[in-house]
C-alpha positions as CSV (number, residue, x, y, z in Angstrom):
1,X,-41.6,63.4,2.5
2,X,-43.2,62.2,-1.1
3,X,-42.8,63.3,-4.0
4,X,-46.0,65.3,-4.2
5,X,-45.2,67.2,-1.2
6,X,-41.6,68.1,-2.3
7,X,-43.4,69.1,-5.6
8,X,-45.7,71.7,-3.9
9,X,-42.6,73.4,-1.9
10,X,-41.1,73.6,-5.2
11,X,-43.8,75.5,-6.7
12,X,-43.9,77.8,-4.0
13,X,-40.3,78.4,-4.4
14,X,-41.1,79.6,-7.9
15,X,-43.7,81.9,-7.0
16,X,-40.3,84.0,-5.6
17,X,-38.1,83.6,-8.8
18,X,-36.9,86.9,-10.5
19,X,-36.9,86.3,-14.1
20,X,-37.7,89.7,-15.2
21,X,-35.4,88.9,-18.9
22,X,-36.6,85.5,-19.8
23,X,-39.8,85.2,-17.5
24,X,-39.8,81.5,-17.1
25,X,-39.6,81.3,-13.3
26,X,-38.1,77.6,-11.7
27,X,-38.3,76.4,-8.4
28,X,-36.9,73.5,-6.3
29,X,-36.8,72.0,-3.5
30,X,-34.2,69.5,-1.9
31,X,-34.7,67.4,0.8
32,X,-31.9,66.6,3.4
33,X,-31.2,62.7,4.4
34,X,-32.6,64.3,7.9
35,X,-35.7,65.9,6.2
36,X,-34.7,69.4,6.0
37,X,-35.9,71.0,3.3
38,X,-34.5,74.2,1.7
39,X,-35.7,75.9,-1.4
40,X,-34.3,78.1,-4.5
41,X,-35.8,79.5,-7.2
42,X,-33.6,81.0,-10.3
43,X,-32.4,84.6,-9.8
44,X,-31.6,86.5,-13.2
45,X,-29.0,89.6,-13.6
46,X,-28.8,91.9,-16.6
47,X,-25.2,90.1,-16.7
48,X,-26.8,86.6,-18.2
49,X,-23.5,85.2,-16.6
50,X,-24.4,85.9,-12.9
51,X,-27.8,84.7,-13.2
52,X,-28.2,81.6,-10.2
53,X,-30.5,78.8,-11.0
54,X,-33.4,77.2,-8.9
55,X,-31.5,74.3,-8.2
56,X,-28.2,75.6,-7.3
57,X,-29.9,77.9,-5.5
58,X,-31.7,75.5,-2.8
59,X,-28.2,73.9,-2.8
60,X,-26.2,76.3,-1.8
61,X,-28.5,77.2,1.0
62,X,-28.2,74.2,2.6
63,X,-24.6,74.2,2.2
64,X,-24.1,77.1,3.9
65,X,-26.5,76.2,6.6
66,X,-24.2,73.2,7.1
67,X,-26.0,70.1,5.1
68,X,-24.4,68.4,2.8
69,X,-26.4,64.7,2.5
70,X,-29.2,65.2,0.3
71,X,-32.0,62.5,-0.8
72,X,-33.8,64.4,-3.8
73,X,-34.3,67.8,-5.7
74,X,-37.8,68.8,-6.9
75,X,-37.8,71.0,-9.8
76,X,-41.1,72.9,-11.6
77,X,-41.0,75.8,-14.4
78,X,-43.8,78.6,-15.3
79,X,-42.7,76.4,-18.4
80,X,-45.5,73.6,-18.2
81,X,-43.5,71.0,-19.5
82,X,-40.6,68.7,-17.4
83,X,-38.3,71.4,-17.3
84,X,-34.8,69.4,-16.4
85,X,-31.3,71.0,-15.2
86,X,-28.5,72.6,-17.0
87,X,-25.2,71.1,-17.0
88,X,-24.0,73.2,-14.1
89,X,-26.8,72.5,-12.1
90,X,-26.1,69.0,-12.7
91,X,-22.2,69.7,-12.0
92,X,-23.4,71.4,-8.2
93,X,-25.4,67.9,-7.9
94,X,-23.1,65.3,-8.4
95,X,-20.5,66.9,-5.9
96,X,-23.5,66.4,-2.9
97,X,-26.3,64.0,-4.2
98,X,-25.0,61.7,-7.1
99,X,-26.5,58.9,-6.2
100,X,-30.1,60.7,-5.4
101,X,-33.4,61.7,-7.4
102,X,-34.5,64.1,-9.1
103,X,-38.1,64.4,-9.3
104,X,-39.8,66.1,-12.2
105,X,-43.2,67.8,-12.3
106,X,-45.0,69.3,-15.5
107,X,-48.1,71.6,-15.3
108,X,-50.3,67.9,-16.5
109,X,-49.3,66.8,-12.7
110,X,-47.4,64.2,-14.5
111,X,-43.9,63.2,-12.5
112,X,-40.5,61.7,-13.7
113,X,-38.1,60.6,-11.0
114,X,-34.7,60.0,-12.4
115,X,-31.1,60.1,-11.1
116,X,-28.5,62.5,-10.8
117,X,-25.7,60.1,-12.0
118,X,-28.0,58.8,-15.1
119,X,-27.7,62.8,-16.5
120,X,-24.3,63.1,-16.0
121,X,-22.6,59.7,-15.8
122,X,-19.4,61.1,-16.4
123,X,-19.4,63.7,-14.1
124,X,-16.0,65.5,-13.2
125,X,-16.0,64.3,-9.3
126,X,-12.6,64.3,-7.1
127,X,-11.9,62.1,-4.4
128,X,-12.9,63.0,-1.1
């Protein structure tokens, strides 16, 4: 799948965010080494704390629909700008997709396509 494509999914995904407290509504969309895709968008609770993001989101379903090798991670905001993940998100990715993109999208139709490990080069990983 390109880039473009995963891009679209993602922005469907974010059509289905609740972000009733902050309104900015994120969506992504990972693609599977087998071209599965799953989607997420960011789920707020009064409770900041157990607010889910976009990206952990998609994630996380997969996971627990048994895939765990993952080639990229589309992510969009009602933002318009590159809208890039939080630490945690970042945390979630480098235990499944270190070594994999992440593809950017702002509302211009620009794209940035950069690595997991080149966010968080030091990321706390054990041994497998």
């Amino acid at each position: 799948m390109n880039n473009e494509d995963l891009i679209k999914k993602a922005h469907e995904a974010k059509e289905l965010a609740y972000a009733p407290y902050s309104n900015f509504k994120v969506g992504a969309a990972l693609l599977t080494k087998d071209g599965k895709i799953f989607t997420g968008c960011n789920i707020e609770n009064g409770s900041y704390g157990a607010t889910n993001c976009a990206e952990r989101t998609a994630i996380f379903k997969a996971v627990s629909e048994g895939y765990k090798n993952f080639e990229k991670i589309a992510i969009v905001s009602s933002g318009g700008e590159f809208t890039m993940p939080c630490g945690m998100c970042l945390q979630v990715m480098s235990e499944f997709m270190l070594d994999a993109d992440i593809i950017l999208s702002n509302d211009s139709g620009e794209i940035k396509v950069l690595k997991v490990k080149d966010f968080l080069p030091h990321s706390f990983v054990l041994k497998k």
